[in-house]
C-alpha positions as CSV (number, residue, x, y, z in Angstrom):
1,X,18.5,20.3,7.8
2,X,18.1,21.7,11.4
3,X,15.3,20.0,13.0
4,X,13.0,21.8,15.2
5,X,12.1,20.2,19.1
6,X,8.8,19.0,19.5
7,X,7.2,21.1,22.2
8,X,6.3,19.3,25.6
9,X,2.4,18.6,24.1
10,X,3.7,17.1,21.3
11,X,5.8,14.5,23.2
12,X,3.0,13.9,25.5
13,X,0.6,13.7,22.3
14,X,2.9,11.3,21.5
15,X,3.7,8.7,24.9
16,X,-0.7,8.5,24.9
17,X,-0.6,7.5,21.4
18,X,2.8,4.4,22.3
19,X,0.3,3.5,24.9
20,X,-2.3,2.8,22.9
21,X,-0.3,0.9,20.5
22,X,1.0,-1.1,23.1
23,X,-2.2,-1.7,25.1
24,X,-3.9,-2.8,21.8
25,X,-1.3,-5.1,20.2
26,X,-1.6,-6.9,23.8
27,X,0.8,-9.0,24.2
28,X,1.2,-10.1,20.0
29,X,4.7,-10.7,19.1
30,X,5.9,-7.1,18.1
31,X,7.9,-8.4,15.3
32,X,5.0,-10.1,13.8
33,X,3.0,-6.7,14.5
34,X,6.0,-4.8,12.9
35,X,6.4,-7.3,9.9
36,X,2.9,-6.7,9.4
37,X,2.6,-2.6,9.3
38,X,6.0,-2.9,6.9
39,X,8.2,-1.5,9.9
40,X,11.1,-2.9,11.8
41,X,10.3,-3.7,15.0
42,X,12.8,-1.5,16.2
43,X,10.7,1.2,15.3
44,X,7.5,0.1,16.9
45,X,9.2,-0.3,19.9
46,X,10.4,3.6,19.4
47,X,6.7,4.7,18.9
48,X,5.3,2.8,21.6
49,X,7.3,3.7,24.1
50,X,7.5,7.2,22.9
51,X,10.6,8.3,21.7
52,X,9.1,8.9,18.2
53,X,6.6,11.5,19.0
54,X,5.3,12.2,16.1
55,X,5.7,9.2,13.6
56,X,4.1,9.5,10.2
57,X,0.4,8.9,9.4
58,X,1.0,6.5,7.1
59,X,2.8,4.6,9.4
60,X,0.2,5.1,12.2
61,X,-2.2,3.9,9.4
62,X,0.0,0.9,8.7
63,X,0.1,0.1,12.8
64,X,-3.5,-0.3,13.3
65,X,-4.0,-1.9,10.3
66,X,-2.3,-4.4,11.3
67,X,-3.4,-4.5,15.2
68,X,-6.9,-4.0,13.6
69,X,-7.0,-0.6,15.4
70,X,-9.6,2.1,14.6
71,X,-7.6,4.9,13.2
72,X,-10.0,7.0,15.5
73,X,-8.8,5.5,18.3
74,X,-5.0,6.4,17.7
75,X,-6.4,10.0,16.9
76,X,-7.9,10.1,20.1
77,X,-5.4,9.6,22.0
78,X,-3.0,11.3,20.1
79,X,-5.5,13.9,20.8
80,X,-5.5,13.7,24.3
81,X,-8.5,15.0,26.5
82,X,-12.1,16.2,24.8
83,X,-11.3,19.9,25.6
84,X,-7.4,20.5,23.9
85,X,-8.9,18.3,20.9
86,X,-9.1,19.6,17.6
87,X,-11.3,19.3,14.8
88,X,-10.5,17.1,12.0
């Protein structure tokens, strides 16, 4: 299967959503964070610092449940700024 590049806004989309991982796990052990959301912690690492753009929702979902994230919060920033966001 022949996987199509992600296009430069959904890598960005993607490096603002990492950050807000990161800045809300704050500091916690990742592989405690990771053990927690039922991923390694190789691939929280991967989402935070961006090179999975575009992880799964249910793994998103499983990440702040178990930073105790909003799932609106990882929208918006996904999202990026008020005027390039879309309804949902």
């Amino acid at each position: 299967m022949v996987r199509i590049p992600l296009s430069p806004e959904q890598v960005e989309a993607g490096r603002r959503l990492g950050a807000v991982l990161r800045a809300a796990r704050a500091g916690r052990d990742p592989e405690i964070v990771a053990r927690d959301a039922r991923i390694s912690p190789e691939t929280l690492r991967k989402i935070e610092v961006g090179r999975i753009a575009s992880p799964s929702f249910g793994t998103v979902l499983q990440i702040c449940a178990a930073l105790g994230l909003p799932v609106s919060e990882a929208v918006d920033a996904w999202q990026g700024d008020r005027e390039h966001r879309v309804a949902i």
